[in-house]
Every structure is written in structure tokens, then in C-alpha cells.
N, C-alpha and C positions, 0 to 999 in steps of 0.2 A: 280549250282548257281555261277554267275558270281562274281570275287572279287569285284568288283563296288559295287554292290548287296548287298553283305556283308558288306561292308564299311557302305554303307547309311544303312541298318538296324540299325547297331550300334550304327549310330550315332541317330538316330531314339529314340531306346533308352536313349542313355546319356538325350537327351534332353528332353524326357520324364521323368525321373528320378529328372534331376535339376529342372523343374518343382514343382513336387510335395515337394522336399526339399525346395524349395522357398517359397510355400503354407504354410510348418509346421512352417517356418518361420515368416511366416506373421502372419500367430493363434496366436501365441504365445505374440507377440508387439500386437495385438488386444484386447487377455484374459488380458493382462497388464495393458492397460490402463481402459478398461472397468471395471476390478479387483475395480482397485486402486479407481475409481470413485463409484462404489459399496458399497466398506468399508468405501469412506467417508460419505456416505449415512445412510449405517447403524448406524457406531459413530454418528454421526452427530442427529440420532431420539434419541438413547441413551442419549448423555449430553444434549437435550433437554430437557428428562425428567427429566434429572437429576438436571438442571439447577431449573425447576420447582419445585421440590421440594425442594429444598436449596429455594426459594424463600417463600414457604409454610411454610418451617422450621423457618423462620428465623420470618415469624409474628406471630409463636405458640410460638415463644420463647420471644417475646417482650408482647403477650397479659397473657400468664401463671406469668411472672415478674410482670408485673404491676397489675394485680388481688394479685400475694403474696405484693407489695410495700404494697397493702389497709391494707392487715391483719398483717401485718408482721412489728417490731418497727421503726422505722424513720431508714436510710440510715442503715440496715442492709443488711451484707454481701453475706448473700443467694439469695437477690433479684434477684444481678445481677449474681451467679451463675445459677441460673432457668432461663435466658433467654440464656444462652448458653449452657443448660441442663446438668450440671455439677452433676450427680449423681454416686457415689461409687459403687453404687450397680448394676451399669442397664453392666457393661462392655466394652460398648461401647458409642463414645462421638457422637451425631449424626450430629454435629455442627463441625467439629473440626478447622476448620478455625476461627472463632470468638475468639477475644483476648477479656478481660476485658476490655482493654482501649478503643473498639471500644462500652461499653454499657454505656449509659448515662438513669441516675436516677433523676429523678425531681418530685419536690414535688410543686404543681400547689396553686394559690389563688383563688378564687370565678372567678375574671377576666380572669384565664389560665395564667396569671405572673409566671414567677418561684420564688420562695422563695428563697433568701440568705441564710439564715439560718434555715433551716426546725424544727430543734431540737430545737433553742430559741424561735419559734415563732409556733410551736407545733398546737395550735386552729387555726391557719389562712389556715390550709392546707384542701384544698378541692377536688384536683385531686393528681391521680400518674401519671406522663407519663415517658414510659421507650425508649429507642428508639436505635435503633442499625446502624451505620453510617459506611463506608470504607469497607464491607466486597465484596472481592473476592474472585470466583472461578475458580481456571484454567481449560477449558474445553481441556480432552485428544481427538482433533481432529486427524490422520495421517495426514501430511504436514501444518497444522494452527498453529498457535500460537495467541489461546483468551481466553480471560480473561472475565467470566459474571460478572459485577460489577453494583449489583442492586440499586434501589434509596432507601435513608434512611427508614427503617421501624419503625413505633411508636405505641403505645396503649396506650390511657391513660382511666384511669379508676377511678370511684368516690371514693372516701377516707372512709375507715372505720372502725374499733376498734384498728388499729397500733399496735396490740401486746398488748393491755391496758384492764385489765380483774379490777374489783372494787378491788381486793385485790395485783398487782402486775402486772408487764409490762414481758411480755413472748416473752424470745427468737424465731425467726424462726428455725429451726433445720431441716435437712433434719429427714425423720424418717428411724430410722435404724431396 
């Protein structure tokens, strides 16, 4: 075999060679970005559901409050702890985003009015509406940065023994 011969094999080679290293190259920026758009996929049905049910959470936690407002004495404290499921015992907070100051307690008149004074004016109270206002949740997307920030949720519900038994007016209490 001629050196010519040999040369051009070689080179034959090399460029066969750089070929397919160019190819593993290219896979790779491929699996990359296809990857990347995959996992935002995945997250993406993830804090969906997640989303959803912070949205589920948050009207079980307004209509469970305003069902205790009826039984439970005028502007007692546990109201608004059971709409952000503040319980000792359960271990974990299901809600943990909701502050107190985003739950608001109202005690309605015949007309849906809110009452100024619920405790002086005691007989005029006809509904509870509880309602929960500003809560967000940051959704962990790769590369997003949002925030689900739902519209205010409410319950209100008809008014009924407040805590008020013929011989004495009974605390709400979680039960221990």
C-alpha cells in the first residue's frame, strides 16, 4: 500500500471519528433541553394539584369556622384557629401559610349587615361569615417564579346556640 493510501485512510478515519463525537455532542444539548422541558412538565401537573388543593383547603377551612362561629360563643378564639386548622394534636398544619390576620369573623343581621358589635347586640345576629383574604402560594416550578394567589374564600352560615346551653354559656375548646 501506497503512502497516499495510508494517509487518506487515516484521514478517513479521523473524520469518521469526529463525526460521531460531534453526534454525542449534539445528544446531549438535545436530552438537555428536552430534560429541562420534561421536568417543567412534571412540576408543573405536580403544583397543579397542589395548587388545587390549597384551594379545597382553604374552603374546608372557612366552612368548618363558620359552622363552629354558630355553635361556639360570640368572637371566640378557636373560630378562627379551625379555619387555618390549628390543632395540637393532628402534628402537622395543613394550611401553613394562612396568618390570623388574613381570617376575618363576622357576625351577619337578618339583612347580611355586619354587626358592629356582635356581643352588645347578641339577638340581632343571624348569619356567621368567615372568610379568608391574601393568601399565597409559591409554586416550586425549575426556572418560574409564581405565586397562586386565590380570590377570597367565605362561608357563611345560619346562627345557632353560640355556646349558650339554659344554665351557662360554654367555651369552644379544641377537645383534648
Amino acid at each position: 500500500m501506497s503512502a497516499a493510501a495510508v494517509m487518506d485512510d487515516r484521514c478517513r478515519r479521523v473524520r469518521r471519528g469526529a463525526g460521531r463525537a460531534r453526534q454525542r455532542g449534539l445528544s446531549a444539548v438535545e436530552f438537555a433541553v428536552v430534560g429541562a422541558a420534561v421536568f417543567i412538565l412534571i412540576f408543573g401537573v405536580i403544583e397543579a394539584a397542589r395548587a388545587g388543593f390549597s384551594r379545597a383547603m382553604l374552603e374546608e377551612g372557612v366552612r368548618r369556622a363558620a359552622r363552629l362561629g354558630t355553635v361556639c360563643p360570640v368572637n371566640d378564639p378557636y373560630v378562627a384557629d379551625a379555619a387555618r386548622f390549628v390543632e395540637d394534636d393532628w402534628g402537622a398544619r395543613l394550611m401553613p401559610g394562612v396568618r390570623a390576620a388574613q381570617i376575618a369573623v363576622e357576625y351577619l343581621d337578618i339583612d347580611g349587615a355586619p354587626i358592629a358589635n356582635p356581643q352588645a347586640d347578641f339577638t340581632s345576629i343571624r348569619f356567621v361569615r368567615v372568610s379568608i383574604t391574601g393568601y399565597e402560594l409559591p409554586l416550586f416550578l425549575p426556572f418560574l417564579d409564581i405565586t397562586y394567589a386565590p380570590d377570597a374564600v367565605s362561608s357563611i352560615q345560619p346562627a345557632e346556640s353560640f355556646g349558650v346551653s339554659p344554665t351557662e354559656i360554654l367555651p369552644c375548646l379544641p377537645s383534648i
